[in-house]
ZAGU-961640 format. One record per residue: x, y, z of N, C-alpha, C, O in turn. Coordinates in steps of 0.001 Angstrom, whole numbers, plus 500000, padded with zeros to 6 digits. Layout:
<pts>
XYZXYZXYZXYZ/...
</pts>
This chain:
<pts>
870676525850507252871139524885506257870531525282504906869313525393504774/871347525483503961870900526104502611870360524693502101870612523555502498/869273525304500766868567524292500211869530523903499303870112524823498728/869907522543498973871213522266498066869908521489496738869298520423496658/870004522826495851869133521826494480870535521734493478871633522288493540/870018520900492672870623520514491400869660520190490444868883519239490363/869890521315489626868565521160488502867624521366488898867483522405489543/866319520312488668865354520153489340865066519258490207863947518750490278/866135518930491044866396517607491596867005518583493339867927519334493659/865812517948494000866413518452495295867551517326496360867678516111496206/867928517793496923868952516879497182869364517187498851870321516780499510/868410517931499161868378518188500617868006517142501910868437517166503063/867338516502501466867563514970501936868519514326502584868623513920503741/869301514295501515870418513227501259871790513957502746872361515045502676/871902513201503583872605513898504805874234513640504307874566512624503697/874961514480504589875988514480504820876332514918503341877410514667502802/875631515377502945876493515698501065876977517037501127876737518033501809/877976516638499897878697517570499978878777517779498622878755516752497944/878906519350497753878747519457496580879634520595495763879777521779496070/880092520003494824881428520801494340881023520969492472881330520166491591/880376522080492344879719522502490839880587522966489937881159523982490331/880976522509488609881417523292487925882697523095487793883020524190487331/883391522661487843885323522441488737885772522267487152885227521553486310/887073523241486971888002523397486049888791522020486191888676521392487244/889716521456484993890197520307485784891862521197484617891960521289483394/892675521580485534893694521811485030894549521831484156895540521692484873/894925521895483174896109521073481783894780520722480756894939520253479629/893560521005481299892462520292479783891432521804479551891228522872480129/891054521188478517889716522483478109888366521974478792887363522688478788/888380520962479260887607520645480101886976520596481450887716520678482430/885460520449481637885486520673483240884452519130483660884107518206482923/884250519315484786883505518611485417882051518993485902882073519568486990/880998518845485451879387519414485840879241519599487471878844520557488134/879750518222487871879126517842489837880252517353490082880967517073489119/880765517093491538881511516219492011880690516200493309880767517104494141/879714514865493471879275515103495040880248514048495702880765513144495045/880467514240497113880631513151497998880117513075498990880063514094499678/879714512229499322878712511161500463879400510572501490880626510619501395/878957510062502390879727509031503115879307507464502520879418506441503196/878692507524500803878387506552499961880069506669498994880514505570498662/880669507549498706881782507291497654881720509216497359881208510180497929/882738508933495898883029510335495094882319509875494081882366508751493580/881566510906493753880056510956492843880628511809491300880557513034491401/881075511376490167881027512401489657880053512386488230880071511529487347/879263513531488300878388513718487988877821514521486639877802515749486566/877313513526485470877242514337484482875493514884484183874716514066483691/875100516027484462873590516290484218873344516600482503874073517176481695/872185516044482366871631516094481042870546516210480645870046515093480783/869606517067480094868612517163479754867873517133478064867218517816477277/868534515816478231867671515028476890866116514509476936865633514191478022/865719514469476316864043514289475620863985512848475450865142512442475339/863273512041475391862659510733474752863082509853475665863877510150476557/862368508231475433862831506754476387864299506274476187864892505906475173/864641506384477321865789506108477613865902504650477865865279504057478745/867140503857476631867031502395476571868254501854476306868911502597475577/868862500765476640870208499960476196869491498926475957868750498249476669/870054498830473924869834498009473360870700497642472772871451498522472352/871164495702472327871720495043471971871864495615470292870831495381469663/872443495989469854872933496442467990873185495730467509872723495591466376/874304494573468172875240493587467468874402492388466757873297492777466378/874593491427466570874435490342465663874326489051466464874380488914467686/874223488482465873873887486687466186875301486540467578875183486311468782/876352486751466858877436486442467766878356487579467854879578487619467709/877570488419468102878643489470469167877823490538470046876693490974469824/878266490692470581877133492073471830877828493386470946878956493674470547/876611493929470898877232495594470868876373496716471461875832497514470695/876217496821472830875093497438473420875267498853473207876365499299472873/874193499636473388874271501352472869872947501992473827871798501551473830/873346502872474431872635503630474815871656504381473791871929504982472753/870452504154474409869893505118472849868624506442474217868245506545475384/868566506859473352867442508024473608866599508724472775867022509422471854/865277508565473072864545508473472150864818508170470664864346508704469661/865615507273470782866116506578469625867682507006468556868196506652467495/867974508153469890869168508514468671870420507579469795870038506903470751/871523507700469507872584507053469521873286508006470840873710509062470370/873503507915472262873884508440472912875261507619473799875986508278474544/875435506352473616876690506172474078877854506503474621878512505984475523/878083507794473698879515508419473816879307508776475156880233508576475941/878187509300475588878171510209476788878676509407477636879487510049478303/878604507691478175879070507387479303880465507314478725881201507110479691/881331507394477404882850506879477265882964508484477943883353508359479104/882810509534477688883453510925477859883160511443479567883466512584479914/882417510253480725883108510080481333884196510039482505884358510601483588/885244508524481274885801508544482043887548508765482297888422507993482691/887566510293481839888712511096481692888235512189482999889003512954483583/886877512035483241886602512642484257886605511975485901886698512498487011/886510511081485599887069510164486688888182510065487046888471510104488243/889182509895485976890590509628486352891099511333486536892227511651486912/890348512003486294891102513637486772890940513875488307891796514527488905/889646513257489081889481512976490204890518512032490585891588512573490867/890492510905490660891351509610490834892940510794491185893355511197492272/893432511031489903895181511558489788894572512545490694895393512303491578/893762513537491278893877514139492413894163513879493405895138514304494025/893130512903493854893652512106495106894479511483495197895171511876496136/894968510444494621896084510034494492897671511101494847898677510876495521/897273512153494101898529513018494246898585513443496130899625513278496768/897697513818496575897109514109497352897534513083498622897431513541499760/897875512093498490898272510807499232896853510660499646896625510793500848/896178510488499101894610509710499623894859508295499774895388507770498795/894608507555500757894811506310500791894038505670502070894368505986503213/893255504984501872893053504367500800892116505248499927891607506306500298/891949504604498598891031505766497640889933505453497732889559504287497610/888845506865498072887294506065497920887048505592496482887760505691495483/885221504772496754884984504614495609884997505758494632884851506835495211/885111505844493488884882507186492554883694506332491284883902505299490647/882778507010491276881340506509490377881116507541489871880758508581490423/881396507254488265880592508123487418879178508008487134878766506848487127/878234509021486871877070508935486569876328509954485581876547511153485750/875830509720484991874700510412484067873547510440484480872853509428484575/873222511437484746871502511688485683871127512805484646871620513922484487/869917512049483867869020512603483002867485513478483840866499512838484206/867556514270483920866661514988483798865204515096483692864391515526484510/865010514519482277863817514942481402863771513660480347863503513935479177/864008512327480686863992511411479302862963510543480087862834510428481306/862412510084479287861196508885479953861454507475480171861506506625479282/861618507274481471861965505670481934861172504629481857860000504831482174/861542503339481454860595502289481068860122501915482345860952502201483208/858832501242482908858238500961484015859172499461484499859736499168485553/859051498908483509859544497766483619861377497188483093861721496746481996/862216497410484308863527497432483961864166497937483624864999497523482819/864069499858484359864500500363484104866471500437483898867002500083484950/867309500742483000868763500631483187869318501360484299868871502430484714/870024500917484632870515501578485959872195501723485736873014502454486294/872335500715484689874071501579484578874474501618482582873737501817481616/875414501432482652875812501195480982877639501549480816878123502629481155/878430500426480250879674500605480395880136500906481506881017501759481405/879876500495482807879927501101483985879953502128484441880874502422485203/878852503120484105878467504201483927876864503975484446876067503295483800/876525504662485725875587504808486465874004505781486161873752506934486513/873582505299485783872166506043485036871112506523485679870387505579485993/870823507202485908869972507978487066869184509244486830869502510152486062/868054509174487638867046509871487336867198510631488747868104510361489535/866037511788489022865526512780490214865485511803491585865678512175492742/865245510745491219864594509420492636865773508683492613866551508858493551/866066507897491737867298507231491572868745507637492519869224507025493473/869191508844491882870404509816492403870061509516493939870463508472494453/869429510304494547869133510162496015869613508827497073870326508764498075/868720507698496176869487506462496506870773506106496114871378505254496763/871199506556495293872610506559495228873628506935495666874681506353495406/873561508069496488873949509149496859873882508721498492874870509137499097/873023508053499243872467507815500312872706506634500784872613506336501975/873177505542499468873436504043499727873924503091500653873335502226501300/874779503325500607875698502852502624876942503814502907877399504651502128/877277503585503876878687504437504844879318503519504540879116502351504872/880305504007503757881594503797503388882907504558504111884009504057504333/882444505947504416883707507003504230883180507584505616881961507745505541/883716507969506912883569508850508141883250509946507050883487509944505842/882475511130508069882570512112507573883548513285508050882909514257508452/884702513414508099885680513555508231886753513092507178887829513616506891/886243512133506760886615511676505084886619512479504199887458512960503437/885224512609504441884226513173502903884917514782503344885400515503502471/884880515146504633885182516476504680886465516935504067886640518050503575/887730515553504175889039515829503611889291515661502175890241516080501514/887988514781501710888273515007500108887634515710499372887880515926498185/886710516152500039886137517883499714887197518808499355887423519185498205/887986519238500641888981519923500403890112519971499600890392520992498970/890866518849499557891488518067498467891219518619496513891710519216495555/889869517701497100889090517792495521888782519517495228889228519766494108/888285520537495743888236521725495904889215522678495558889105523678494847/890503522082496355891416523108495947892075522923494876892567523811494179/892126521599494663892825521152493188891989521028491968892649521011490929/890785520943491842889776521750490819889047522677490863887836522607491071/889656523629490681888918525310490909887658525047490104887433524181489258/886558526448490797885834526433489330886181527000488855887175527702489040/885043526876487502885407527441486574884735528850486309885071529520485332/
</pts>
């Protein structure tokens, strides 16, 4: 059984994963970093190795919310909107695919290298899943959702219809 790292994040643990690096997504200039799947859901996965405390803070005013991802104080938001064009390139796969029913599909941003608050740390943002080296694992590991025979068919699925790159 090969050692399955990501980054600096081992992931050999985590049973039944399955891991798809790098994937072209067809018709775009774009790709996809990770696509794991679990017998937890379809994982797709953005790695990042930003610097400083990682925080969602309220911007807005007396009467309106305007929450923002920040890192070490600069303005990082965009990263969970960009996403989720990567989700729905998964999603229109399966879908095409006659997947049915569709697993969960969870985007995530798993930072690296930014420093987490002790107390409350964020765990998502815009529904966008925030995760660290420890975090991921449990995420990844969470409950059986999918036989593995599932995960094995949307491996394949997901595989042949996003080459890498």
């Amino acid at each position: 059984h090969q050692s399955e790292k990501y980054g600096t994040i081992d992931l050999e643990s985590v049973e039944g994963l399955r891991m798809l690096h790098d994937r072209r997504v067809p018709g775009t200039r774009g790709n996809i970093d990770h696509i794991l799947v679990t017998r937890a859901g379809v994982f797709v996965v953005d790695a990042k190795n930003h610097k400083g405390r990682i925080e969602v803070r309220d911007r807005g005013g007396l009467f309106r919310t305007d929450l923002r991802l920040l890192i070490g104080g600069r303005d990082c938001s965009a990263l969970a909107d960009a996403t989720a064009w990567q989700v729905d390139a998964v999603q229109t796969v399966l879908i095409a695919a006659g997947t049915d029913p569709l697993p969960p599909i969870t985007p995530v941003l798993c930072f690296l290298s930014v420093e987490w608050p002790i107390l409350r740390p964020p765990d998502r943002f815009r529904d966008v899943r925030l995760a660290n080296d420890r975090s991921i694992k449990r995420l990844l590991a969470s409950e059986d959702r999918l036989a593995a025979d599932v995960v094995d068919s949307l491996v394949l699925v997901l595989s042949s219809a996003l080459p890498p790159r």
